[in-house]
TORKOL-4160 file (C-alpha; in steps of 0.2 Angstrom, whole numbers, padded with zeros to 4 digits, m for minus):
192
<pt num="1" X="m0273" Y="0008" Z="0034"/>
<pt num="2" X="m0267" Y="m0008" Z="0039"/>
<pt num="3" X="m0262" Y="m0012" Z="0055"/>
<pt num="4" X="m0240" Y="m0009" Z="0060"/>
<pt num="5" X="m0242" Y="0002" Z="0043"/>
<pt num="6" X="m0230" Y="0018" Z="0046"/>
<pt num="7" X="m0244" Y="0033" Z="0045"/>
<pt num="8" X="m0237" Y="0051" Z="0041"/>
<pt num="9" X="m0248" Y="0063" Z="0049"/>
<pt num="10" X="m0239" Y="0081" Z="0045"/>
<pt num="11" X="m0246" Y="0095" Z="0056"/>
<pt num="12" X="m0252" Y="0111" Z="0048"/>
<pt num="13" X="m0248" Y="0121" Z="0064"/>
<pt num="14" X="m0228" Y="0120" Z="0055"/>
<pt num="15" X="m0233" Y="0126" Z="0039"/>
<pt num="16" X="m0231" Y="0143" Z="0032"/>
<pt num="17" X="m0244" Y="0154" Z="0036"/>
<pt num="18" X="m0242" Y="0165" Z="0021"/>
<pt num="19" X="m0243" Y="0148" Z="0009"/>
<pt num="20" X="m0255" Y="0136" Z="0020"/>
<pt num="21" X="m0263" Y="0134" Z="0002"/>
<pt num="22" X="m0245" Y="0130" Z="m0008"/>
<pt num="23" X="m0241" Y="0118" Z="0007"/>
<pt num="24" X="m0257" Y="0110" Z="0006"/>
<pt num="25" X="m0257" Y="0106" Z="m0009"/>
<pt num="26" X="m0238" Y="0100" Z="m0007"/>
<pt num="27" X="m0244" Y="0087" Z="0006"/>
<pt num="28" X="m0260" Y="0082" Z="m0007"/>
<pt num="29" X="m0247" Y="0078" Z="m0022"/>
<pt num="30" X="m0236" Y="0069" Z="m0013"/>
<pt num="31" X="m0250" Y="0057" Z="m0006"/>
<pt num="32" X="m0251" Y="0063" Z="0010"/>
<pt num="33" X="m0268" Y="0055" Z="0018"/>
<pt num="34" X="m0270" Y="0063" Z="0036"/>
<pt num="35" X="m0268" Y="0078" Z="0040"/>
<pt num="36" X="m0264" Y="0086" Z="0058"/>
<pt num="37" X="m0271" Y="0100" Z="0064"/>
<pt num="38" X="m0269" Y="0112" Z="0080"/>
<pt num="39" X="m0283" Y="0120" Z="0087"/>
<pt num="40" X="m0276" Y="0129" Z="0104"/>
<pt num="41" X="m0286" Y="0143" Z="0114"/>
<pt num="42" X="m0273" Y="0152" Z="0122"/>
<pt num="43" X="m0281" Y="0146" Z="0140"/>
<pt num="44" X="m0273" Y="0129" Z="0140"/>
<pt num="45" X="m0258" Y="0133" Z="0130"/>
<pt num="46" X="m0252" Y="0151" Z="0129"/>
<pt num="47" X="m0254" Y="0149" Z="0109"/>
<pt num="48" X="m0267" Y="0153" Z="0098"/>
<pt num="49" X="m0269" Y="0140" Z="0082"/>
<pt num="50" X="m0281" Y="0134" Z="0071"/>
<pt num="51" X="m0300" Y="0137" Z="0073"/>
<pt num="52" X="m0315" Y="0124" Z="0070"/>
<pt num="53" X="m0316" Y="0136" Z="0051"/>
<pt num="54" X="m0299" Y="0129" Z="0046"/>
<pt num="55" X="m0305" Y="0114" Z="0046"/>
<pt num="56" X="m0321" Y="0117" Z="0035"/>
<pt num="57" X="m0311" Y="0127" Z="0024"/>
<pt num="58" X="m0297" Y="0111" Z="0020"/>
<pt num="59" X="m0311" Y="0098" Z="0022"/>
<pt num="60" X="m0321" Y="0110" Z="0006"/>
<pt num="61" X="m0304" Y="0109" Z="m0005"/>
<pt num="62" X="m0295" Y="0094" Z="0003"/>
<pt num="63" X="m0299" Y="0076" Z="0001"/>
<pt num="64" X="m0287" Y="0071" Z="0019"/>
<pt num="65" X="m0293" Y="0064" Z="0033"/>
<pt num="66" X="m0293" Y="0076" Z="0047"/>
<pt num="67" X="m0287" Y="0074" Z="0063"/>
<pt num="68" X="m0290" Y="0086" Z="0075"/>
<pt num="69" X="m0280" Y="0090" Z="0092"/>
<pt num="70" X="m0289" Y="0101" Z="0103"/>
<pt num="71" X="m0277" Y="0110" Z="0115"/>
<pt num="72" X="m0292" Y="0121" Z="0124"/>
<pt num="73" X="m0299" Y="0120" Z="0141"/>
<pt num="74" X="m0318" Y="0115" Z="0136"/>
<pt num="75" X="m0315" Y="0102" Z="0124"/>
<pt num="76" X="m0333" Y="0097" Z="0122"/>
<pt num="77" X="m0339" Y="0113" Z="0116"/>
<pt num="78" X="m0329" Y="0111" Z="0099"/>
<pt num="79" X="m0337" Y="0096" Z="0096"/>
<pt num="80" X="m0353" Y="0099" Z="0086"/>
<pt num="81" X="m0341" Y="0112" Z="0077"/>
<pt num="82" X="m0329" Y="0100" Z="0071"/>
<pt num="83" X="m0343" Y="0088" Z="0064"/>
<pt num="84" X="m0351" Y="0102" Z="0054"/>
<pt num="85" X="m0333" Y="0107" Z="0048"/>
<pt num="86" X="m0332" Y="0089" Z="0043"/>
<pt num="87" X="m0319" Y="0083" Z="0057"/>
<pt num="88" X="m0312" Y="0065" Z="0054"/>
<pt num="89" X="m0301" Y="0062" Z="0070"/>
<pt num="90" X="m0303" Y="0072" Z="0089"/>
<pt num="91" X="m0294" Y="0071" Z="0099"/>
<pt num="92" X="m0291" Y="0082" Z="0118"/>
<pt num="93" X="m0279" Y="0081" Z="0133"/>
<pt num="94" X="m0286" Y="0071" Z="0147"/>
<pt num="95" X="m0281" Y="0085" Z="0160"/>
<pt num="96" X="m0295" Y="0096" Z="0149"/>
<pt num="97" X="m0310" Y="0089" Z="0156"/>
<pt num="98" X="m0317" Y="0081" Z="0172"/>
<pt num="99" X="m0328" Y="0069" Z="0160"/>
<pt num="100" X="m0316" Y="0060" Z="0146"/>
<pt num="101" X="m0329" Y="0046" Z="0143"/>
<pt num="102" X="m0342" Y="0060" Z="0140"/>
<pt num="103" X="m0333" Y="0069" Z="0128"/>
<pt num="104" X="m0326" Y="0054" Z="0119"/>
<pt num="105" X="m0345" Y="0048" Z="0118"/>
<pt num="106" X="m0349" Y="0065" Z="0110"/>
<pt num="107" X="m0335" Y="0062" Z="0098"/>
<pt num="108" X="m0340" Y="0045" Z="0093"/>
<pt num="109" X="m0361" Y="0049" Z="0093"/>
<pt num="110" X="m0357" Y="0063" Z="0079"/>
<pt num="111" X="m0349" Y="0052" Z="0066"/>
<pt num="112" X="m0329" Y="0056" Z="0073"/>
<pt num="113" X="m0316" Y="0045" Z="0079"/>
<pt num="114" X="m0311" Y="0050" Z="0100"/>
<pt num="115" X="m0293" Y="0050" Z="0105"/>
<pt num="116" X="m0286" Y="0054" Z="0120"/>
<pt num="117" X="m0269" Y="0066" Z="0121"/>
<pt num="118" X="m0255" Y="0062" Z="0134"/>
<pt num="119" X="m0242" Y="0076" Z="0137"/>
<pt num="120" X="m0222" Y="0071" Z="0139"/>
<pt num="121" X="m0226" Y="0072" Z="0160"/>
<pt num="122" X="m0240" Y="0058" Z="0159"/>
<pt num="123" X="m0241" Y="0041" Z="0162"/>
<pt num="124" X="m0250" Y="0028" Z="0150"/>
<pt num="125" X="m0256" Y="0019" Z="0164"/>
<pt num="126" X="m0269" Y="0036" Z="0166"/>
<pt num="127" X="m0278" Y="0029" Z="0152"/>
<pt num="128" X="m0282" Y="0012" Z="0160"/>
<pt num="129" X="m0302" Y="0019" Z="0164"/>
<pt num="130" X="m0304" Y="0027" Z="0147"/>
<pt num="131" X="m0298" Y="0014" Z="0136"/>
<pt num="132" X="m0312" Y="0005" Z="0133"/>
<pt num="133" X="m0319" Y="0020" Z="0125"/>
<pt num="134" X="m0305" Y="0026" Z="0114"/>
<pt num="135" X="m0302" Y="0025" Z="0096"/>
<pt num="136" X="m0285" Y="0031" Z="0098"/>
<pt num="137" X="m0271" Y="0037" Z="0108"/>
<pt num="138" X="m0260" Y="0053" Z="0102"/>
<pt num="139" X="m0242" Y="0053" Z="0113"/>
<pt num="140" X="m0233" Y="0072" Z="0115"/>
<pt num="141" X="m0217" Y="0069" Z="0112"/>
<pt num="142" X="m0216" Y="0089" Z="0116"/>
<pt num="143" X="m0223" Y="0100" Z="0127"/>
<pt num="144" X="m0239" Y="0105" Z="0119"/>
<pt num="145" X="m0243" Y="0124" Z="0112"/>
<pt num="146" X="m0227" Y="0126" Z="0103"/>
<pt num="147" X="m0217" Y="0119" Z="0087"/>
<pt num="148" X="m0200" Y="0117" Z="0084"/>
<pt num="149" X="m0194" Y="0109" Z="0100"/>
<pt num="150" X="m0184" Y="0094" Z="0101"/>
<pt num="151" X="m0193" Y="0078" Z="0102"/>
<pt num="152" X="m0191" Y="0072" Z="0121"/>
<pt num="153" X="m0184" Y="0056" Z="0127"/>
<pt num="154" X="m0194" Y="0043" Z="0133"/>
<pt num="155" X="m0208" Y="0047" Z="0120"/>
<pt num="156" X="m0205" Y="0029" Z="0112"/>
<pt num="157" X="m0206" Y="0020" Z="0127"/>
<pt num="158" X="m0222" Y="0028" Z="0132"/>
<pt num="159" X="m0228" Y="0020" Z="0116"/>
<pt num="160" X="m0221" Y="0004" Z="0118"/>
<pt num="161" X="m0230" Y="0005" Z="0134"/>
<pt num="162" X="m0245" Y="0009" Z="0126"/>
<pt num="163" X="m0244" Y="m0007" Z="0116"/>
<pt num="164" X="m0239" Y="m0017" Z="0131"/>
<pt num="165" X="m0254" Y="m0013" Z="0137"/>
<pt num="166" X="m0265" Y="m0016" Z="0121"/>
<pt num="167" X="m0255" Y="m0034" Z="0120"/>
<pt num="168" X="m0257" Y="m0039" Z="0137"/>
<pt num="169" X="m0276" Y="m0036" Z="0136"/>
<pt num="170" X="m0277" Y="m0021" Z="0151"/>
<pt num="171" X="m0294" Y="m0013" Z="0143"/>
<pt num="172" X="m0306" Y="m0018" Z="0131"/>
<pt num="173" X="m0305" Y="m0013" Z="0112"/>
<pt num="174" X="m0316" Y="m0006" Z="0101"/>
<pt num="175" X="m0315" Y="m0016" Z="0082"/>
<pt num="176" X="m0319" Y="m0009" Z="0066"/>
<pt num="177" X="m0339" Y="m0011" Z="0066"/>
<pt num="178" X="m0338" Y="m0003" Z="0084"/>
<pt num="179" X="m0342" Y="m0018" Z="0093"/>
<pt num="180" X="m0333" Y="m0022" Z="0111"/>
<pt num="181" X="m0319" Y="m0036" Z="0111"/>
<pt num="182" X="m0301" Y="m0039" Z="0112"/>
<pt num="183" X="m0294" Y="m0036" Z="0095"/>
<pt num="184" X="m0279" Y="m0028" Z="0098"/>
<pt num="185" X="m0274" Y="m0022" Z="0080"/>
<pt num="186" X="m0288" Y="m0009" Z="0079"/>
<pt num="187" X="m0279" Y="0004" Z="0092"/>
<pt num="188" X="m0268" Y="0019" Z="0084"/>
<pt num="189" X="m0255" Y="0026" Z="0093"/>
<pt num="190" X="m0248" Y="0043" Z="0086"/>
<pt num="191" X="m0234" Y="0052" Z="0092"/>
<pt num="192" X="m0234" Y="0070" Z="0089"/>
């Protein structure tokens, strides 16, 4: 993927539960590369989605990158599962843990990428300690734990202030080989 390229990351959590397969393939035919999937624990969110078997099972049959968003209160614990379920992209709400860095280490030690997930109430500028450490950013532009609300206002210039901060050089990035520096076309920002 090249860097400004318009990604189209649909999330499973709105597809039909009686037709995951149909919708599946759906997305596959129509060239759909990442796929976007919910894992919730009911202690977090008051929803219950996706587990770490979902994700073996569409890694087994599926040829998408997937990209995990963990809405559950121990993030760190899903970690080994998601690498054995073959797990492309992790990502977990910073308010989840007490050690972000830990966990994004964790991430990145078994073979993933580490994002971090703001909700609509939060600020980019909570990130400023962890950036040096992400792969990627994910935005809320709803509350998390719950589809089909309207996209909240302000969402787009939370990202534009993601990528302020990325251009003016606030944090170091990681580049492609995993070395430190300050390339700033390596960063992802997704907006769910």
């Amino acid at each position: 993927m090249r860097q400004g390229e318009l990604i189209v990351n649909p999330t499973l959590a709105c597809g039909n539960p009686l037709n995951f397969k149909k919708d599946l393939d759906i997305l596959e035919n129509t060239g759909i590369k990442i796929l976007h999937i919910d894992i919730m624990d009911g202690h977090y969110v008051p929803n219950l989605c996706f587990d770490t078997g979902m994700v073996g099972l569409i890694r087994k049959n599926y040829s998408f990158l997937l990209d995990v968003h963990l809405m559950v209160t121990n993030p760190a614990d899903y970690i080994l599962p998601l690498a054995a379920a073959g797990a492309d992209y992790v990502s977990f709400h910073l308010d989840a843990t007490h050690f972000p860095v830990r966990t994004l280490n964790q991430i990145r030690e078994n073979g993933m990428k580490g994002g971090v997930v703001l909700n609509p109430a939060q600020s980019p500028e909570l990130l400023r300690e962890t950036l040096p450490y992400l792969d990627f950013v994910l935005v809320m532009g709803v509350e998390p734990g719950f589809s089909g609300q309207r996209f909240l206002e302000g969402t787009v210039e939370k990202v534009s202030r993601l990528r302020d901060m990325r251009e003016r050089g606030q944090g170091e990035y990681r580049n492609p080989a995993g070395k430190r520096g300050g390339h700033p076309g390596v960063r992802r920002v997704w907006c769910v």
